[in-house]
N, C-alpha and C positions, 0 to 999 in steps of 0.2 A: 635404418628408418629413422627420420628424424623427429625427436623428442617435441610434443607442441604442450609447453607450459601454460598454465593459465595464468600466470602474470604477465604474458607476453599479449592474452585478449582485450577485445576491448567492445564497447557496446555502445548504439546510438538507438536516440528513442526523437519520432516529429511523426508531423502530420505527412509531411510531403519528403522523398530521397532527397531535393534539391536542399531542402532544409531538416538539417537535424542535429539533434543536442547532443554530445557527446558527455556520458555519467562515467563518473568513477562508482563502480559497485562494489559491493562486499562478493557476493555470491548469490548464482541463479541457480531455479530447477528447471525452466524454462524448459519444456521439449514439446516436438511432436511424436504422439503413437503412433503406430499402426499396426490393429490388430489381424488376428487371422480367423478366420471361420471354420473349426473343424465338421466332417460329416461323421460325427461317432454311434453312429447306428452298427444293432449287432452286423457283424461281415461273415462269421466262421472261423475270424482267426482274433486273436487279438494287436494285430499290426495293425499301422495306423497307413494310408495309402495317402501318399503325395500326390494324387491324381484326386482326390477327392478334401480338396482345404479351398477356401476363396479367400480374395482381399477380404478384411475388415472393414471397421469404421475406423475414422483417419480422428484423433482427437489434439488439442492444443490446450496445454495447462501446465501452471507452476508458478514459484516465485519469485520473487527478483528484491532483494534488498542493498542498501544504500544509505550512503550519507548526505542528505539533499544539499548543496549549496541553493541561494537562492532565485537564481533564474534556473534550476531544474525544478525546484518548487513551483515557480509561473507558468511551469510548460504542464508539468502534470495534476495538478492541484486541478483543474476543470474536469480534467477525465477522472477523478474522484470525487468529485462533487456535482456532477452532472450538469454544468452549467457554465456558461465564458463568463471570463472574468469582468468585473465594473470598477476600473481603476487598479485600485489595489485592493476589491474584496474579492470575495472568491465564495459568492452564494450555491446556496442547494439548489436544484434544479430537478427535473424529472429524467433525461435522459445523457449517461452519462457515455462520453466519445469515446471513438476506438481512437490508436496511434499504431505508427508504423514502427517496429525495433528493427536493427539489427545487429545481430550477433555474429563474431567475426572470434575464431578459434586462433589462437596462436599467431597472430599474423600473414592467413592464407585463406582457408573455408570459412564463406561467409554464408551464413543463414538469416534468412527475413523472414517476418513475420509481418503478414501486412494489414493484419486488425485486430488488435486484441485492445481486450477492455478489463479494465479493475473491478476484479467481482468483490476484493476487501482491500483495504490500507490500514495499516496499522503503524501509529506514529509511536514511540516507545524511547526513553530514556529515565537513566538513575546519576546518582551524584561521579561528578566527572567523566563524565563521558556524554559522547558525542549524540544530539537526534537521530536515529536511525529511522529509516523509513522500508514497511516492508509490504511488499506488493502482490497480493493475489489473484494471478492473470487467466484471463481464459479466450480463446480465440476462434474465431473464425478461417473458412478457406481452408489452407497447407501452406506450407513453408517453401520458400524459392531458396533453391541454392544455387552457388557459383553467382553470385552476382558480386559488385563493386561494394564494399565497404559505403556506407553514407554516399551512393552516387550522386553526384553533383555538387559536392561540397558544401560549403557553410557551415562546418561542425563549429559547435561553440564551445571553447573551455575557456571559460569566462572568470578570469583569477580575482578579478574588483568584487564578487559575489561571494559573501562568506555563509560558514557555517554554524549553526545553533551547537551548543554545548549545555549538559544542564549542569548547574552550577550555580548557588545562593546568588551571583552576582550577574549572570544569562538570563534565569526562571523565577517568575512569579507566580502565585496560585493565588487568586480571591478566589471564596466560597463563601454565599451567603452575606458581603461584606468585611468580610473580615479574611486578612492574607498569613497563608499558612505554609510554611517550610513542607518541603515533599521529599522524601527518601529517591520516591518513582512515580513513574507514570505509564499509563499503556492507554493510549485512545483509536479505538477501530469506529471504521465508517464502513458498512456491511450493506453491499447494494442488491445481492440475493441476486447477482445473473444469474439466467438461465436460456441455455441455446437450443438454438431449433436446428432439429438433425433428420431430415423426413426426407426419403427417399433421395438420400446422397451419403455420401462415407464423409464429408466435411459437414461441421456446422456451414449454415447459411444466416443464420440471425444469432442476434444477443438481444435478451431484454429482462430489462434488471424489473425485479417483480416486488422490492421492499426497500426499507430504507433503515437499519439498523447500528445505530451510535450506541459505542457504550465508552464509559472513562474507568477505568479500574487505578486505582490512586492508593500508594502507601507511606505516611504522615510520621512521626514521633507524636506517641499517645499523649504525651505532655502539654500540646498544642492544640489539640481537638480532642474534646473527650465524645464517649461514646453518644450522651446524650443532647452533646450539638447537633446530631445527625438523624436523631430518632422520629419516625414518621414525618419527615420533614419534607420538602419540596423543596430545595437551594440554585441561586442562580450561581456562574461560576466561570471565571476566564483566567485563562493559561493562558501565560505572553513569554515569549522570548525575545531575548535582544542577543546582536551583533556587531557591533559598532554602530552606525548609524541605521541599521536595518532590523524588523523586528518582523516578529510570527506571532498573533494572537487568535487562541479560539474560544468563543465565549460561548457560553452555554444557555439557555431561555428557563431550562428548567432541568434538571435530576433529582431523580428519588433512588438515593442509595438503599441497595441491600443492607440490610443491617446485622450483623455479627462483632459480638465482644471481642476485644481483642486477647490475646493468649500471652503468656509469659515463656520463651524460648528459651532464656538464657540469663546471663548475669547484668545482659549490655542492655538497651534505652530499650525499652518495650515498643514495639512498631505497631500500628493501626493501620488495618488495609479496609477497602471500600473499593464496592463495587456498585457501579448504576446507570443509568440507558439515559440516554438526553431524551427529551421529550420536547413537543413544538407545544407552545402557549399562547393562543391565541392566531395572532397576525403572524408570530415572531417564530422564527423559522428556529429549531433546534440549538442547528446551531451556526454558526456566522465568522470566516474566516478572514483576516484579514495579514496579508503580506505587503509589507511596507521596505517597498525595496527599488531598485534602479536595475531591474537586469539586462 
C-alpha cells in the first residue's frame, strides 16, 4: 500500500473552483464528523444491536495555520473582517464570507469543502520568526470527494508577494504615542459563529453573533512601566514592513488588563498585557490596512 506523506499535500482556498489561491500551511485540523446515534434503552442484555444505530449529525470544524504571504492576506482578510476590501483597507463589516477550500492528501484524494467561514483568526509572532496566521473554521453542507484538485485552474503562487517577519527592523508598535520594542504579540478577531442545524445532519447557515478583538502584548519592563498602562484607554498601531509592502493594524481604543509584572529569572524582566479593542465613537475598533500589489 502506498505511503501518502503530507509533504507531498497541498491546499487551495477561493471563492469560485475556477479561481483559487494556492497557501503553503503549516498544518490543519480541518475534518468533517459524522456521528452515530446509539438506541441504548434497557434490551435484556447488555449487547449493543447493529440494527438499532442511525446516521448522526454531519459536523465541519478545525484549523488551519500558515504563513500569510501577501496576496493570501488580500484573499482571506475579508472573510475575517466581514467586509470587501476599499483599496488597500480591509474594514469590519457585519457579515463575514464563506470560501471554498480544497484539500488534496498526498497527491491523489481530494476533499472540498464548499463553505466554510472564520469563526476566529489569530495573527501571532515573537522575535525572529515569521507571522503566523491561525484560522478557526467552521462549515457548512458536507465535503465532496473525488473531485479535481483546484478545478479549473488559475492557482496562484505568487513569489513577487513576501512575507511579514517580526523582527526590530519588520515591527513597529505605537501605544499611546509612543513606540515600544515587543518581545510578542498575539491579536484574535473573534466573530462568535454560530450554525444552524434544524432538521438536517448538515449545518445550513452560519451567523456570526459578536465581534471580539483582543491584543495580548509582551514588552521589556524597561520600556513601559506598569503605570504607563494603569486605568488608561490607549490608541495603538502594529505595522509591519516587507520590502516595499506593509501590514498595519490600528487600534481606536484598548483598556489593558492590568497586572504587575513578575520576576522569572536573572534575564530582562518581561511585561505582558492583555486587552480587547474597543470602537470609539464613529471609529471602528480596529482598521486594517495591507499595502501591497498582489
Amino acid at each position: 500500500m502506498a505511503v501518502k506523506p503530507g509533504v507531498a499535500s497541498r491546499m487551495a482556498i477561493g471563492d469560485a473552483t475556477t479561481s483559487m489561491t494556492l497557501i503553503s500551511f503549516d498544518n490543519d485540523t480541518l475534518q468533517e464528523t459524522r456521528g452515530v446515534i446509539v438506541n441504548a434503552g434497557i434490551r435484556g442484555t447488555r449487547s449493543h444491536y447493529i440494527e438499532r444505530i442511525r446516521s448522526g449529525p454531519v459536523s465541519i470544524a478545525g484549523g488551519l495555520t500558515f504563513t500569510p504571504q501577501t496576496n493570501e492576506l488580500a484573499y482571506i482578510l475579508p472573510k475575517i473582517m466581514g467586509a470587501n476590501a476599499s483599496g488597500t483597507s480591509y474594514p469590519l463589516g457585519e457579515t463575514p464570507g464563506s470560501f471554498i477550500l480544497d484539500k488534496e492528501y498526498a497527491s491523489s484524494d481530494v476533499h472540498r469543502y464548499g463553505a466554510l467561514y472564520v469563526n476566529s483568526a489569530t495573527f501571532s509572532g515573537s522575535a525572529g520568526t515569521p507571522i503566523n496566521l491561525s484560522l478557526d473554521l467552521l462549515g457548512t453542507g458536507s465535503i465532496t470527494t473525488g473531485a479535481t484538485f483546484a478545478s479549473g485552474g488559475a492557482l496562484t503562487d505568487n513569489t513577487a508577494n513576501d512575507f511579514f517577519v517580526f523582527s526590530d527592523s519588520d515591527a513597529a508598535f505605537i501605544i499611546g504615542g509612543a513606540t515600544i520594542p515587543l518581545n510578542s504579540f498575539e491579536l484574535t478577531i473573534n466573530n462568535a459563529i454560530e450554525l444552524r442545524q434544524v432538521n438536517s445532519r448538515t449545518a445550513t447557515a452560519a451567523t456570526a453573533t459578536d465581534r471580539i478583538i483582543t491584543l495580548n502584548i509582551t514588552m521589556p519592563y524597561g520600556d513601559a512601566t506598569f503605570s504607563t498602562f494603569t486605568d488608561a484607554d490607549v490608541t495603538a498601531t502594529l505595522t509591519f514592513t516587507a520590502l516595499a509592502q506593509s501590514l498595519a493594524f490600528s487600534f481606536a481604543g484598548i483598556r489593558f488588563n492590568q497586572a504587575t509584572p513578575v520576576i522569572s529569572g536573572r534575564g530582562e524582566i518581561a511585561y505582558q498585557l492583555s486587552g480587547q479593542a474597543m470602537r470609539t465613537s464613529s471609529t471602528a475598533e480596529l482598521s486594517t490596512v495591507l499595502d501591497s500589489s498582489p
